[in-house]
N, C-alpha and C positions, 0 to 999 in steps of 0.2 A: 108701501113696503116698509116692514120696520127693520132696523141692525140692533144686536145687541153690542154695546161697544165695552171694552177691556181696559184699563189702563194700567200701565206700570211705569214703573222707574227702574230701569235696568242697572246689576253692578258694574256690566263693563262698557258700559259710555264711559268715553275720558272727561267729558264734562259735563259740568252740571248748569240749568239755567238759574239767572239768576235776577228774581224782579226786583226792578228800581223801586216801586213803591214799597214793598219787606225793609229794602236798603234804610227808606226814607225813615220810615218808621224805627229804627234800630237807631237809627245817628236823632232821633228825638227822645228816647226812652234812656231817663238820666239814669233808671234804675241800677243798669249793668255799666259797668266798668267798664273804661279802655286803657288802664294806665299798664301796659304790656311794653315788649319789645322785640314782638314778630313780627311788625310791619302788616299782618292782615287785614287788619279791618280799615288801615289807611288804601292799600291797594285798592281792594275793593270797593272802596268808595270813590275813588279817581277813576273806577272803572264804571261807576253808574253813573259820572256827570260825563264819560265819553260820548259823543258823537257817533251815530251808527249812518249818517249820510257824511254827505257838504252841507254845510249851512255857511249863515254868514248872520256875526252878533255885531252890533256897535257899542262903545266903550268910553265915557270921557271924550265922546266927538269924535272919534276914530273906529272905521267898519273894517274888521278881520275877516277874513275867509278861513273857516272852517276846515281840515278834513274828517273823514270817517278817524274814532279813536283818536280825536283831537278835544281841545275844549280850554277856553281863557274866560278868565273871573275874577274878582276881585281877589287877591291874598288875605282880607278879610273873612270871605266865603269859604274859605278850605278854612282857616281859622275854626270858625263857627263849627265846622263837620267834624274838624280832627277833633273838637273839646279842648284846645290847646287856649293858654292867655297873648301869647307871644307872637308876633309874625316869623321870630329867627326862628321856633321849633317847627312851623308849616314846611319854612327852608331847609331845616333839618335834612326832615325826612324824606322833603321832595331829591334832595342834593343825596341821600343814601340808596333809594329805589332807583334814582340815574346811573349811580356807581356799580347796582349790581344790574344792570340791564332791561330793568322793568320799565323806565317812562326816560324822557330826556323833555327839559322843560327851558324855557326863559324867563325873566322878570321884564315886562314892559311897565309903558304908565306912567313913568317917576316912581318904579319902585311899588305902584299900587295895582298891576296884575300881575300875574300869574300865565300862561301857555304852557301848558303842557298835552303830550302824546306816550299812548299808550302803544310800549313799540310791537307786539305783537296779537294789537288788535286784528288785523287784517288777517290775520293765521287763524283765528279762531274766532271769530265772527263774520256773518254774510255784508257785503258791502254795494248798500243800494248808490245804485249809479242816477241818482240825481241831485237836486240841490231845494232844501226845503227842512223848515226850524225843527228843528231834535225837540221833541219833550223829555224831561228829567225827573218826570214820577210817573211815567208810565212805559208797559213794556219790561223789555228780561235783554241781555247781554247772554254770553256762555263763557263761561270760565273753565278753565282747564284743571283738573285738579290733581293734576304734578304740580302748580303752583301752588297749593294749600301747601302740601309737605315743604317744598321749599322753604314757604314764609314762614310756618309755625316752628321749622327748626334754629330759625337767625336768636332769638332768643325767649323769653318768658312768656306764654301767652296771659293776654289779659281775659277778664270775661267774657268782652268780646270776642274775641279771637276762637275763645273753646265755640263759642256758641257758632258762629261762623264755620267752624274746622266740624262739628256735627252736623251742620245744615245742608252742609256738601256732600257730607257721606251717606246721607239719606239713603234706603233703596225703600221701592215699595212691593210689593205683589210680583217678586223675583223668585222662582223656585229656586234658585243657586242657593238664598240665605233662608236662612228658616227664620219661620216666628215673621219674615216681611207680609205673608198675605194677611195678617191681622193688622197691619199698619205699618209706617213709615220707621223703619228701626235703621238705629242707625248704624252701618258696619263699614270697617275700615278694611276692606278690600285687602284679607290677609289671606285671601285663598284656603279658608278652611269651610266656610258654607256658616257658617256661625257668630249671628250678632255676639256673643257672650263676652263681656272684659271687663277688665278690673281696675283696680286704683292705681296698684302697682306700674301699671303696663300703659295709664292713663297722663301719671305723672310722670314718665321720663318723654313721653310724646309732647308734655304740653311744658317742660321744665320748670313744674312745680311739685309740691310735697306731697305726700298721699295725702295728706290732713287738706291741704289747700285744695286739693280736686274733690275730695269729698264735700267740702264744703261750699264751694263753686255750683256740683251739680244739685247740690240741696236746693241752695239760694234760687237756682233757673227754673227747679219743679217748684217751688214756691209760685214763682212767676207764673207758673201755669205754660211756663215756653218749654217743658219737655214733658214725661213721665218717667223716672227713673225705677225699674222695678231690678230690685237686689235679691239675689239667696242666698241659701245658709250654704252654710260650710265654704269650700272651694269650688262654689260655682261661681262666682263672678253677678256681674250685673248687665241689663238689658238696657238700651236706651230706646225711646220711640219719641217721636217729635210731636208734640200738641201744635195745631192748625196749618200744615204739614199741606193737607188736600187742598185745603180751600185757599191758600196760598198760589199752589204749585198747578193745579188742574181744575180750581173753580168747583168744586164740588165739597160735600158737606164731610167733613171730619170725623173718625170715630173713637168711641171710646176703647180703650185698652186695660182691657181686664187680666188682671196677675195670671188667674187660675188658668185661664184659656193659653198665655201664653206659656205658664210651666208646660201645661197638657202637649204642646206643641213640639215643643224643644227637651220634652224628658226629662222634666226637672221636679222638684218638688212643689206641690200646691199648699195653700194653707188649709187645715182644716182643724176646727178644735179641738186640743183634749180630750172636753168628758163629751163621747158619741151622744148623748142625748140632747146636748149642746145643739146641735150641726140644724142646720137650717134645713127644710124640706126643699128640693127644687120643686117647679112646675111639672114636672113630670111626673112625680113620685109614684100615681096610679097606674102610671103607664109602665113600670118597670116591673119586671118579675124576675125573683133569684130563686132559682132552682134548688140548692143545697142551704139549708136553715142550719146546719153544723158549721157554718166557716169560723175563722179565728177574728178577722175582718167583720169590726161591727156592721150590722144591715145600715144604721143611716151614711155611716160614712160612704159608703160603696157605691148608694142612692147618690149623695152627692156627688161622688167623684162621676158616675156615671152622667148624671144632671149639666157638669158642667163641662163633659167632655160631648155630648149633645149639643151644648151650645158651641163649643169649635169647631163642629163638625158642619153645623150649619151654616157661619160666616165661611166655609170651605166649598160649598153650595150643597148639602146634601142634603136633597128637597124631602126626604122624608121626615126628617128632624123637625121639620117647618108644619107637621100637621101632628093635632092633638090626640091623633085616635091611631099613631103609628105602637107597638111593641116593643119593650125593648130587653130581650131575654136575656140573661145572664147564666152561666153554666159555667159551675170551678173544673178547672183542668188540675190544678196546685195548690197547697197548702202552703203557708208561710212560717207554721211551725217549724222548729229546728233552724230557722234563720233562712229557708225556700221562699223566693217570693210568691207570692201569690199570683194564678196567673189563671184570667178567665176565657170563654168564650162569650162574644156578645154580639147578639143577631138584631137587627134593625130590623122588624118584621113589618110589610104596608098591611093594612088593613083589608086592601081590595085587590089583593094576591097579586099588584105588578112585580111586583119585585123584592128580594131580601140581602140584605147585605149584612156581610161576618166580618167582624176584625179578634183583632188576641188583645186581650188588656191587662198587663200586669204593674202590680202594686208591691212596691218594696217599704216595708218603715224605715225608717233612719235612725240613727243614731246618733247624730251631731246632735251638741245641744240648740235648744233655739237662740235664736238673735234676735231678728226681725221676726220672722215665721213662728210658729209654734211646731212642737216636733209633728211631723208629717211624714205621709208617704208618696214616695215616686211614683208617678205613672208612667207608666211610655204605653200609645198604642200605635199597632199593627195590623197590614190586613187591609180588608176595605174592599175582598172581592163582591162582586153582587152577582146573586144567583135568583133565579126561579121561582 
């Protein structure tokens, strides 16, 4: 018997998983910054050398007993992780995260370990009832992520921290947010159904400057650790997470194409200037336009249409998926006098199972360009399938 199986990442979990090995990998990658003062990415790493059983380590000739959300190690070893020179800053922090209720710890050793406990590990993790050695790069923990906002509000976040504070807001394939079933976007759970935000909105959350967040998120799509897709005027910008899947659910990663995600969320796509410019899609034989009077040049519309086939098909709409489907176009609207343009467009099978209509309308813009080049909106509609 075969299952077809679904995966998502829900927005309304309180928490998000989170593997030790990503952790590991993060606290070795000098590229990003941690010089902040959220306290984030310290927590979270006292959270991935936690103990998810009993164990029991020996230390300088001396055996501890472990519990769940416990764990002792040199003060050296948090050293090493925090990126710190100093043993007083590991105490720092450890003595600040005590004070607001996150760990309570001691110094054994002669001053050379460390103990500490994670006090509401047992609140939010399962706790295996036996006794047997904890690995520390492998496996996931759950975090809570009313703890993100807490931490990232205490003061500046570093690189770290932003990236961390995105990793957790993930969702994937959540009809609540849009533009998620194309990938892992990232949204801060502000109850509007919409990844979209800005610098402004970006930098009082992370208490840095617009200039600083903008340059933050450049720096990380540099790295190839995010995608950041931006548009014109006061739309805002999109986040989506590069290696996201294959992280989180062991499966392969995908690409995040602008156009498909404008197409989505009703936003502007890029398309060139001079119409003769514009690239043919694969489709281009397969599409027929009814009215050769439009004000809408024929290539562009081929393309818009081209690339809204291809959204439709990551959506699963198996007729998209074969080369000999139809795809009729019929104007309803003109876009003279400033009317958008607004079509009818049938997805016709070849072998009469089925047909499917939606409404597609095209507005031009007026902003000037930034990023994009001047463009027009799409938003499509519709989607019934008939006969």
């Amino acid at each position: 018997m075969k299952y077809q199986l679904e995966i998502k990442q829900l927005v309304d979990y309180p928490r998000c998983r989170i593997y030790r090995s990503f952790i590991r990998n993060l606290m070795e990658d000098r590229n990003i910054r941690t010089n902040g003062g959220s306290y984030l990415f310290y927590y979270i790493v006292l959270c991935s050398y936690a103990n998810y059983r009993m164990s029991r380590r020996r230390l300088e000739g001396m055996s501890y007993t472990l519990q769940a959300g416990e764990w002792i190690c040199p003060i050296t070893e948090l050293q090493e992780a925090f990126r710190f020179r100093f043993h007083h800053q590991v105490i720092s922090v450890l003595q600040f995260l005590e004070e607001q209720h996150y760990v309570s710890y001691s110094i054994l050793g002669k001053n050379r370990l460390v103990k500490f406990s994670i006090l509401d590990w047992k609140t939010e993790n399962t706790i295996l009832g036996y006794s047997y050695p904890c690995q520390k790069d492998s496996g996931f923990y759950f975090f809570p992520i009313t703890k993100v906002h807490e931490l990232i509000s205490i003061g500046k976040c570093s690189e770290m921290d932003i990236l961390l504070d995105l990793w957790i807001h993930a969702v994937y394939n959540d009809v609540q947010v849009q533009g998620s079933d194309l990938g892992p976007v990232v949204y801060f759970r502000n109850h509007t159904g919409s990844p979209i935000t800005n610098y402004t909105e970006l930098a009082e959350r992370w208490g840095r400057s617009r200039a600083t967040v903008c340059r933050i998120l450049k720096k990380l799509d540099s790295l190839d650790l995010l995608t950041l897709i931006p548009f014109t005027g006061s739309h805002g910008s999109i986040i989506y997470l590069n290696n996201y899947l294959s992280t989180m659910f062991s499966i392969s990663d995908v690409l995040i194409d602008k156009e498909e995600v404008a197409l989505a969320l009703s936003l502007p796509i890029q398309v060139p200037d001079d119409p003769d410019s514009v690239s043919e899609p694969d489709i281009t034989e397969q599409i027929s336009i009814s009215d050769e009077s439009d004000s809408v040049p024929k290539p562009v519309i081929r393309y818009v249409v081209g690339k809204m086939a291809d959204l439709l098909q990551t959506q699963g709409l198996p007729c998209c998926q074969c080369r000999k489907a139809r795809y009729q176009l019929s104007r309803l609207s003109d876009s003279r006098g400033g009317v958008n343009s607004i079509y009818s467009l049938e997805i016709i099978c070849p072998y009469g199972n089925m047909a499917y209509r939606f409404e597609l309308s095209m507005t031009p813009q007026e902003d000037p360009p930034t990023l994009f080049a001047e463009i027009p909106a799409v938003a499509l509609k519709g989607g019934s399938a008939h006969a």
